[in-house]
N, C-alpha and C positions, 0 to 999 in steps of 0.2 A: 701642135705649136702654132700660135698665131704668126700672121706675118709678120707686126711691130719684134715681135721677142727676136724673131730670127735675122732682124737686122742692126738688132744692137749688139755691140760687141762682148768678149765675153768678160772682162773686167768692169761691165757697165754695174754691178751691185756693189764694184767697191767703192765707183765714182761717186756713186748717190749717196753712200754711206760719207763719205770725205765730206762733199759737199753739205749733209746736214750734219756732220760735225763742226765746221766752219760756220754755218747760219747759224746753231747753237751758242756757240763760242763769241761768235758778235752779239747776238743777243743779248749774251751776259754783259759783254763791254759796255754796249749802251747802256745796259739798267746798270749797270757799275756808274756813269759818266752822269747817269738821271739822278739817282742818290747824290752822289757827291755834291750837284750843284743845289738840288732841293735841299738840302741839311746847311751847305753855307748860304741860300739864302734864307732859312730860317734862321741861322744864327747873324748873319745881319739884322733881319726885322727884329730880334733879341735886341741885338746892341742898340740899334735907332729907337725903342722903346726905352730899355733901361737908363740912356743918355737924356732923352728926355726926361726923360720921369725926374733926374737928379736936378740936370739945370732948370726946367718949367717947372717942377714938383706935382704935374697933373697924376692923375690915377683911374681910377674905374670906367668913368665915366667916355674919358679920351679912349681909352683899348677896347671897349664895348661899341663905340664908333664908329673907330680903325676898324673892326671886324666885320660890322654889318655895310661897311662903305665898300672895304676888297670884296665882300660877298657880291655885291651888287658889281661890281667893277668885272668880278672875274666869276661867273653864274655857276660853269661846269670843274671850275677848281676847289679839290679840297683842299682842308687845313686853314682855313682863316676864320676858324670860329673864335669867342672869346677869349675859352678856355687854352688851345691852340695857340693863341699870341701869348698870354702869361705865360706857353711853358716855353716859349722862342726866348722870352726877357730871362729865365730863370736857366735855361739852358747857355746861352750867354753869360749868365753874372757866375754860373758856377764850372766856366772851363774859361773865362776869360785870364785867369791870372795863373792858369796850369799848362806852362807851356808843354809840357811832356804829354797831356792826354789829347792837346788839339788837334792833333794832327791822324788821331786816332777817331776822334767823332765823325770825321770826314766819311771813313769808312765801310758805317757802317746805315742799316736805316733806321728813318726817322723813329720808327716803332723801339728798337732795339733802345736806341739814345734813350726813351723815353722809359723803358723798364730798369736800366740800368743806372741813370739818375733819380727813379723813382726809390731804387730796392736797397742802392749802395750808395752810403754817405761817404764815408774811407775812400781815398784817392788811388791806393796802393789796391785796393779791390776794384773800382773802378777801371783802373786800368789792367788789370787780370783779363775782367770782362768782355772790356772794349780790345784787345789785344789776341785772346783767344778764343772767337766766338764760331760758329755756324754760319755761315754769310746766307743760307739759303730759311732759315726758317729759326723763327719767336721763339717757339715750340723747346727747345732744347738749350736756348740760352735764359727762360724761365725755370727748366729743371734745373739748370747747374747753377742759379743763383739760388733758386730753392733749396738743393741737396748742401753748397756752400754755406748758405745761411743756416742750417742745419746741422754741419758740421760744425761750423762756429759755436750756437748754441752747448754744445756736446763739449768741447773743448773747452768753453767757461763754466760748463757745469764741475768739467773733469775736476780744472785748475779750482774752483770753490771747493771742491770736497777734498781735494789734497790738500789746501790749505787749513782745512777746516781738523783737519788728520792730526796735521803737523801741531795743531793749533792742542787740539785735544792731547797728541801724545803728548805734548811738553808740561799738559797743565795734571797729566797722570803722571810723569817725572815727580813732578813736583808736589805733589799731593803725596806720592810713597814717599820721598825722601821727608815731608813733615811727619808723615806715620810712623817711619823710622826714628825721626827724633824725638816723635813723643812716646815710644817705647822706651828710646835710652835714656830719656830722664825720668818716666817711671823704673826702669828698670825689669823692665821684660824684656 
């Protein structure tokens, strides 16, 4: 036994253990606290985009600008590319008027907001999404919009062919009872 081991105490492997379950746990807070304000500042430069865009009427050329101006302005920050600012305006224009899912964009991150606006038009899905997700990884809120989107598929196919059934049996109804009556005025 060295001499450091034999002067710590003998509860010192649970203190380490507590103590990087606590730096873990702030960890989290902070990248919880980082998201948050990174997503309403995207959706501010949203809104200050699309507001312009309505009262100036500029377009391309202004948000192509905007982009290469914050690149220069801010060198080691991502997300100010072109592409990046349209999806800030469009990310804006389609949770602006939805008071139920705003408070849920907040939530989650930028990447997530972005698959889940990309993938889900339905507000009632969207907010599934954004409501019950993985907070730690893409990965697995891609699969269950994929497997959902899937299931959907499946369920409209189901509802077509049932309908298609119902469609069919009524016109097979219908077909034997004219068979039937053209036997009973021949008289077969």
């Amino acid at each position: 036994m060295s001499k450091l081991s034999k002067r710590l105490p003998d509860d010192y492997a649970a203190l380490l253990s507590e103590v990087k379950e606590r730096v873990r746990a702030a960890q989290y807070e902070a990248l919880k606290a980082v998201n948050k304000e990174l997503v309403a500042l995207y959706w501010d430069i949203g809104k200050l985009i699309a507001e312009r865009q309505n009262r100036e009427g500029w377009g391309k050329s202004v948000v192509k600008q905007l982009a290469s101006d914050l690149q220069n302005e801010f060198p080691g920050v991502k997300g100010f590319s072109v592409q990046n600012l349209w999806y800030m305006r469009q990310f804006y224009l389609e949770y602006c008027d939805n008071e139920k899912l705003q408070p849920l964009v907040g939530e989650i991150s930028w990447s997530k907001n972005l698959i889940i606006m990309g993938r889900r038009k339905d507000s009632l899905e969207r907010e599934f999404h954004l409501a019950y997700h993985d907070l730690s990884k893409v990965q697995p809120l891609v699969a269950q919009i994929d497997c959902s989107q899937n299931l959907n598929i499946f369920q409209r196919c189901k509802d077509y062919l049932i309908r298609k059934l119902e469609y069919l049996n009524a016109k097979a109804v219908s077909l034997a009872a004219a068979i039937e009556q053209t036997f009973e005025e021949v008289g077969v």
